[in-house]
Backbone as CSV, one residue per row, in Angstrom:
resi,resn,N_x,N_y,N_z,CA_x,CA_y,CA_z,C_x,C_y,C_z
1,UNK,-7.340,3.474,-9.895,-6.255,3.234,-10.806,-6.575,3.942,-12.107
2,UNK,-5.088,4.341,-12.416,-5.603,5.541,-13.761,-5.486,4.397,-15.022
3,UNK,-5.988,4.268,-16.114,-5.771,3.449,-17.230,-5.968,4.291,-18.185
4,UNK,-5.406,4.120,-19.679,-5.978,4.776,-20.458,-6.594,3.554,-21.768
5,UNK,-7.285,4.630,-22.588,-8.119,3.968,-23.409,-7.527,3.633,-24.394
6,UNK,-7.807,2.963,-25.487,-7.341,3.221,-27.125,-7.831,4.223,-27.650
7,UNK,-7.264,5.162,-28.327,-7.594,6.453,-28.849,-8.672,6.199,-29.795
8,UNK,-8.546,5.538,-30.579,-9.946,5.034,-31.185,-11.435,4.671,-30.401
9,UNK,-11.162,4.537,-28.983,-12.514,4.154,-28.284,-12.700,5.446,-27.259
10,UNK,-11.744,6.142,-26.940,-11.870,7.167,-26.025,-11.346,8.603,-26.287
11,UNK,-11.653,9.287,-25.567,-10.559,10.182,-25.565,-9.729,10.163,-25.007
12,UNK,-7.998,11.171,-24.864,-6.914,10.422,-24.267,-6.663,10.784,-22.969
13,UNK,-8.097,11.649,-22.258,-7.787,11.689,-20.863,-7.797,10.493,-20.451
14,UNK,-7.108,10.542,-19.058,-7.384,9.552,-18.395,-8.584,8.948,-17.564
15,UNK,-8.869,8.011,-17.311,-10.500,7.766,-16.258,-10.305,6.833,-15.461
16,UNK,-10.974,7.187,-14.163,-10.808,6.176,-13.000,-11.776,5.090,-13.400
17,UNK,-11.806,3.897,-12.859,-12.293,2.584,-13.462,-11.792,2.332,-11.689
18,UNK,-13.032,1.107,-11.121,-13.094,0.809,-10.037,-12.472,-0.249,-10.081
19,UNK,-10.951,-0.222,-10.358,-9.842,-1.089,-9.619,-8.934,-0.509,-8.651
20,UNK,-9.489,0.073,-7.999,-8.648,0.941,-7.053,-7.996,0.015,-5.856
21,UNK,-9.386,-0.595,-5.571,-8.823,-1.495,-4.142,-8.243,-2.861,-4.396
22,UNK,-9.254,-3.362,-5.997,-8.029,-4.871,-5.787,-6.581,-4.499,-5.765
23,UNK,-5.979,-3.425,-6.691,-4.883,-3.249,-6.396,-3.842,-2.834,-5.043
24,UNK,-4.826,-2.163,-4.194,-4.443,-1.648,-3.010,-4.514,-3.047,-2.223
25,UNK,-5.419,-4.180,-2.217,-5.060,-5.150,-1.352,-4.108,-6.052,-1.829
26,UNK,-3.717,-5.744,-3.364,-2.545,-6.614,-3.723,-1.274,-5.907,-3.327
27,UNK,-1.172,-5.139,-3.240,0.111,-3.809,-2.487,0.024,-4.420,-0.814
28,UNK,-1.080,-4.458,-0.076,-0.873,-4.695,1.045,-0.615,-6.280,1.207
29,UNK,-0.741,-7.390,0.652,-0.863,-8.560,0.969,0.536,-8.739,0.682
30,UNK,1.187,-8.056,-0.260,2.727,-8.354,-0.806,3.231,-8.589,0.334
31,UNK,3.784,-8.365,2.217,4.135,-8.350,2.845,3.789,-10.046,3.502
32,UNK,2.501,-9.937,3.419,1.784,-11.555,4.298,2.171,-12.751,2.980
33,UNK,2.630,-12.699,1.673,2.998,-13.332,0.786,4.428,-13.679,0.353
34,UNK,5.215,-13.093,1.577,6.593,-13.194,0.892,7.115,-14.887,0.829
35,UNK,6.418,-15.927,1.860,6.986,-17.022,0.992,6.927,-17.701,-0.218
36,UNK,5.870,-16.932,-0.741,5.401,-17.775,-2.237,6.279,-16.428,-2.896
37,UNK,6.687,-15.449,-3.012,7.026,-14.350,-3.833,8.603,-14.820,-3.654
38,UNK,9.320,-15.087,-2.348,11.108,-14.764,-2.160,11.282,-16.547,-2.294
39,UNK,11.714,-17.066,-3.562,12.196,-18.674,-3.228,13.831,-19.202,-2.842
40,UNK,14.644,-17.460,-2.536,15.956,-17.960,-2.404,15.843,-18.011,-1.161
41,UNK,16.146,-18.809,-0.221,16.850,-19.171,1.309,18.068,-17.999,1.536
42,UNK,17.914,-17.325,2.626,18.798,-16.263,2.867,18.872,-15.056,2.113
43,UNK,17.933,-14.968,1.703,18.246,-13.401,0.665,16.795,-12.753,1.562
44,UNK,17.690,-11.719,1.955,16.788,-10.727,3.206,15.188,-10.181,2.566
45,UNK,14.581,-10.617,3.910,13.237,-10.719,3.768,12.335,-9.168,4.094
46,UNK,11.222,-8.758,3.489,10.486,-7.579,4.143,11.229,-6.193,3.351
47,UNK,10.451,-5.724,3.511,10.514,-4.342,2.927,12.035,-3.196,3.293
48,UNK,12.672,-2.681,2.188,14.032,-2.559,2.615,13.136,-1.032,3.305
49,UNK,12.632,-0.178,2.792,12.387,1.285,3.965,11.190,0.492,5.363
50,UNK,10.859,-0.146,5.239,10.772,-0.543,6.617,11.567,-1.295,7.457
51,UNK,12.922,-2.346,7.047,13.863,-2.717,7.894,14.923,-1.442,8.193
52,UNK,14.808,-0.684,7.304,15.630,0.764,7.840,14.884,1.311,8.590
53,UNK,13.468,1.086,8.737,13.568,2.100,9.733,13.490,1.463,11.241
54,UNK,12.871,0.361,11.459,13.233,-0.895,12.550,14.920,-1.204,12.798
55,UNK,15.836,-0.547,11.933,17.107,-0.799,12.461,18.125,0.525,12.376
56,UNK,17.803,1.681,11.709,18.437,2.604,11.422,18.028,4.262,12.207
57,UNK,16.589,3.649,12.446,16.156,5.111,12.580,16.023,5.621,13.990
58,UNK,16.065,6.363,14.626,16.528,7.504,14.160,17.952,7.666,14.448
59,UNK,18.077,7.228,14.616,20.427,7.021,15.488,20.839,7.961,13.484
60,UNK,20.637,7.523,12.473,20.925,7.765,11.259,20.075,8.855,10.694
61,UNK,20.861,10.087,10.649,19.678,11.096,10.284,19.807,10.632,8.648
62,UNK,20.670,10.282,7.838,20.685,9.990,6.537,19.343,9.188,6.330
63,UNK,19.653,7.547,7.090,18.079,6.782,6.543,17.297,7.776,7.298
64,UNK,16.818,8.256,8.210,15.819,8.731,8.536,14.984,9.725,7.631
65,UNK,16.091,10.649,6.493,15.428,11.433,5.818,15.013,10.459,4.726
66,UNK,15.665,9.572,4.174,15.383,8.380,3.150,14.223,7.896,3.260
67,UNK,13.752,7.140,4.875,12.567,6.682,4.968,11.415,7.710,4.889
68,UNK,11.663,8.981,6.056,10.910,9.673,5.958,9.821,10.450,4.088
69,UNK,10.681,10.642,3.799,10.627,10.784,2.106,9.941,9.967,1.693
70,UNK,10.452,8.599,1.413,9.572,7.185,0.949,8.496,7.117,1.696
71,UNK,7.816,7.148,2.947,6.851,7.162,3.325,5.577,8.390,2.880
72,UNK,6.473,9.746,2.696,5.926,10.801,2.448,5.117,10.529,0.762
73,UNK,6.187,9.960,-0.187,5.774,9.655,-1.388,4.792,8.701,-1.486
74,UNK,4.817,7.459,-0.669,4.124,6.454,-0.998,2.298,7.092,-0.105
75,UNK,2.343,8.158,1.042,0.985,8.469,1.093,0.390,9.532,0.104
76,UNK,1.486,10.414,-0.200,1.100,11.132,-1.745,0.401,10.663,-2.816
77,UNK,1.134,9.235,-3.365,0.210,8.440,-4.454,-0.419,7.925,-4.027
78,UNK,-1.015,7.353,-2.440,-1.840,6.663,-2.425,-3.256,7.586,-2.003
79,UNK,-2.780,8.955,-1.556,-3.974,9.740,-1.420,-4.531,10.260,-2.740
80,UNK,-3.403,10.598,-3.739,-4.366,10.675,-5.006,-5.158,9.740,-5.718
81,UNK,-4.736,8.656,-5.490,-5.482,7.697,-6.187,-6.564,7.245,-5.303
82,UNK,-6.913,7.506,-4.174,-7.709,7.470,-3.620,-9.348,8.238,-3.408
83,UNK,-8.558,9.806,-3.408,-9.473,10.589,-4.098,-9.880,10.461,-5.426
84,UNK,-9.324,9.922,-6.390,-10.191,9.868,-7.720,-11.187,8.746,-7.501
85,UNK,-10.597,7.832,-6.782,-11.510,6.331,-6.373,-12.902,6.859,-5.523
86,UNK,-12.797,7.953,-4.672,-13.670,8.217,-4.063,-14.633,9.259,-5.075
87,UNK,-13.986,9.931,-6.219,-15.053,11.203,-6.589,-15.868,10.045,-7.380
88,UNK,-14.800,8.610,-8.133,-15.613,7.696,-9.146,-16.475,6.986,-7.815
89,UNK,-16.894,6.876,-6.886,-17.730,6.467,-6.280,-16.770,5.110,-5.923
90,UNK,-15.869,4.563,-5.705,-15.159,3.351,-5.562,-15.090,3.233,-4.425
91,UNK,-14.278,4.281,-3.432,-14.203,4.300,-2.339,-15.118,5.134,-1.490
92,UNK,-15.264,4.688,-0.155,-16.043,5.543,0.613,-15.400,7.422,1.284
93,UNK,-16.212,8.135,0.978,-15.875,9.814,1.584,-16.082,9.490,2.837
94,UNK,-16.451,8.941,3.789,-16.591,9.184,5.258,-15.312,9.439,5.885
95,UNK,-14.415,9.627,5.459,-12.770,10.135,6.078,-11.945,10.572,4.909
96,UNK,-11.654,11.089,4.916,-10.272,12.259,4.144,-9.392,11.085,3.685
97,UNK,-9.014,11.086,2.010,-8.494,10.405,1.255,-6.915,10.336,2.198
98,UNK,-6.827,11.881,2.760,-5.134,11.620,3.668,-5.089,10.428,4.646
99,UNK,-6.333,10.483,5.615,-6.235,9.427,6.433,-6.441,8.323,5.591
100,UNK,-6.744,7.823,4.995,-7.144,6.597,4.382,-5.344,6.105,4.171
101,UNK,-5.062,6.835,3.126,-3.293,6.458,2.913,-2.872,6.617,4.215
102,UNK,-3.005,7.137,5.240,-2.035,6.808,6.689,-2.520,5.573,6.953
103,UNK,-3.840,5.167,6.861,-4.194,3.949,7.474,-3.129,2.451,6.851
104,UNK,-3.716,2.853,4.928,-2.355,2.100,4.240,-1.236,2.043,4.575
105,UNK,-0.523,2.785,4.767,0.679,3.116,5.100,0.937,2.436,6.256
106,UNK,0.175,2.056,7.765,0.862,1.711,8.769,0.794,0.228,8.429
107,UNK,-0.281,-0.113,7.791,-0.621,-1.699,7.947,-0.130,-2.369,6.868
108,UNK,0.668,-1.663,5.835,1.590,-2.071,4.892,2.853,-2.247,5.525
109,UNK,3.198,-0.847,6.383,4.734,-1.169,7.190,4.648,-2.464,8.536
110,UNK,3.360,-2.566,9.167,3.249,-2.977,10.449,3.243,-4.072,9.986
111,UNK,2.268,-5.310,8.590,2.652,-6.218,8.369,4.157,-6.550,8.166
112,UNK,4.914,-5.940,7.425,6.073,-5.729,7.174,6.887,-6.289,7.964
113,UNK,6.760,-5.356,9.132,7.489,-5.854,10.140,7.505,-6.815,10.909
114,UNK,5.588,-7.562,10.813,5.513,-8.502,11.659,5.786,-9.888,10.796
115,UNK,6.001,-9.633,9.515,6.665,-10.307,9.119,7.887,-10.963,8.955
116,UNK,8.386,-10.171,9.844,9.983,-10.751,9.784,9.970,-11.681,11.118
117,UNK,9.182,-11.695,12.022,8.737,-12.716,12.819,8.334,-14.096,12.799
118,UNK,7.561,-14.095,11.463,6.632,-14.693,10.887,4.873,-14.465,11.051
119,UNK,4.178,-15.002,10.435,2.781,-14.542,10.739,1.895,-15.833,10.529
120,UNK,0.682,-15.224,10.773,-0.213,-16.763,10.557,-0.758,-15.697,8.999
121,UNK,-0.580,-16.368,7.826,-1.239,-15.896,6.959,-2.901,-15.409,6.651
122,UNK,-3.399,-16.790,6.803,-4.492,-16.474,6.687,-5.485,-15.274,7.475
123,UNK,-4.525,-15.277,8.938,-5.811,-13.813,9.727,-4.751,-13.038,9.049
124,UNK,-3.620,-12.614,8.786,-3.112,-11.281,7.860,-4.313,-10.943,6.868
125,UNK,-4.189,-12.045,5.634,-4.843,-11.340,5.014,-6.632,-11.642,5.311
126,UNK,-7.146,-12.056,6.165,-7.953,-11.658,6.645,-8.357,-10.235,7.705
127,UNK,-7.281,-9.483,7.917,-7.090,-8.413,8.529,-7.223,-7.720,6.943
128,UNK,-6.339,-7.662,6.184,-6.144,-6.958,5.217,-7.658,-6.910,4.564
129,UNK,-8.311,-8.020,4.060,-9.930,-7.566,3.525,-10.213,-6.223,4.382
130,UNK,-10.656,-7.039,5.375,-11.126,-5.748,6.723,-11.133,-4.635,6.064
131,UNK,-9.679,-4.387,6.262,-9.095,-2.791,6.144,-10.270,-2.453,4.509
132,UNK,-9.270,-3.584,3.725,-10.179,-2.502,2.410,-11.532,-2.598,1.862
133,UNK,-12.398,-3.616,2.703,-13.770,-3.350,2.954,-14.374,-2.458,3.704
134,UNK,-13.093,-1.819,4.858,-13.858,-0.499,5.377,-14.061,0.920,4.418
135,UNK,-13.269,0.352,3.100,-12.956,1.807,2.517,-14.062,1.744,1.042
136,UNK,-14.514,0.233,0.819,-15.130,0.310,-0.146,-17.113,1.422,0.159
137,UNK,-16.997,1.882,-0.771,-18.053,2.873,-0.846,-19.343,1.857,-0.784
């Protein structure tokens, strides 16, 4: 995660600081948390580019380029911020910052989806540590 300093204590580049992953497991848990996050009854649940693409895709080349895109963006920022996490020593180099965001990427959409099922919370986000203890350096 990029932060910046007070100009009085730093200079105004920016610097990676090893919050890379609490934030990345708070991005992924958002999915295994939606009953404490959604308190209205009936107001549609789960991620809107992942129910498009579980109901739209591919029959709809429109959502399809929509999702496709949003997926494309969301492994973009998550591979850069990944690589800075990895040059600051945060995350582990044993796999390519790209795969790392594909890995994010499925198990952000795949909870997603298995959320609209329902889930047992606790192994979610006990799956979810997993994941981002495999990535811590």
């Amino acid at each position: 995660m990029i932060q910046r300093c007070p100009a009085s204590q730093c200079s105004s580049r920016p610097t990676t600081h090893r919050r890379l992953l609490p934030a990345l497991r708070e991005i992924l848990t958002h999915p295994a948390r939606l009953d404490e996050l959604i308190s209205d009854v009936g107001v549609p649940q789960g991620c809107l580019v992942g129910n498009t693409t579980a109901e739209l895709v591919p029959q709809d080349a429109e959502a399809t380029e929509v999702v496709t895109r949003s997926y494309r963006r969301f492994t973009e920022i998550v591979t850069d911020a990944l690589r800075r996490a990895q040059a600051a020593g945060e995350v582990t180099a044993n796999s390519s910052p790209e795969a790392q965001a594909q890995l994010l990427l499925y198990i952000v959409q795949g909870l997603s989806l298995v959320s609209r099922a329902g889930l047992d919370q606790s192994a979610a986000l006990a799956a979810i540590d997993t994941a981002v203890d495999g990535l811590r350096a």
